[in-house]
C-alpha angles and dihedrals in degrees: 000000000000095000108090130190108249109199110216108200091317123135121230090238089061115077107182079068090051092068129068121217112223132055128284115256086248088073083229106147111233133178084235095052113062144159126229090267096052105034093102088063089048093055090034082055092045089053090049091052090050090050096057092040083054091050098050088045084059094051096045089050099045080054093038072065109041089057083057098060090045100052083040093064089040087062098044088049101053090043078058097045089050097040077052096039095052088052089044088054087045096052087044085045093057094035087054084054096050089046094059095045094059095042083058093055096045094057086052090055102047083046097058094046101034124212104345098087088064092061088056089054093052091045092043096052090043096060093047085052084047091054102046088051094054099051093032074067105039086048 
């Protein structure tokens, strides 16, 4: 850990400046640290490390990607749901006036002939009971 890697006039793009080329002092063999009969394994196993880094760039960015297009569609889906939602508020919108309207002449209509309307809706809702019993039995 005491020994430190001194640049000499290299540059921090160039490798091959990065790595020193003799062993450490702690007599630990490295890939980084080489001597003149093994220097072609330490930059074979640089390039190999750059390999892999380059590969698993490649994979974080094809799923980099692939989140876009998620979140994309997601997008896309809920501009959709609220174009959907807003018609779905202006038909309820106009239902819930019909409805009214209809409330209203209805209660004209029970005020002008008085209480019989309100024996043809009980006779109306017995025999559908009536009804529903007979075929919740038959079934």
């Amino acid at each position: 850990m005491s020994h430190r890697v001194r640049q000499t006039g290299g540059s921090l793009h160039n490798r091959a400046s990065l790595l020193p080329t003799s062993n450490p002092p702690s007599g630990r063999s490295s890939p980084y640290y080489s001597d003149a009969s093994s220097e072609p394994n330490g930059h074979r196993f640089a390039d190999d490390l750059e390999g892999q880094n380059d590969e698993a760039l490649e994979g974080l960015s094809a799923k980099v990607k692939l989140l876009k297009d998620i979140t994309s569609g997601i997008g896309n889906e809920i501009r959709d749901s609220t174009v959907q939602l807003s018609q779905m508020n202006d038909a309820f919108s106009e239902t819930g006036d019909i409805l009214s309207g209809t409330f209203r002449r209805m209660n004209n209509m029970a005020q002008r002939q008085g209480c019989r309307w309100l024996w043809y809706i009980v006779f109306l809702v017995i025999v559908f009971w009536f009804f529903l019993i007979v075929w919740w039995f038959r079934r």
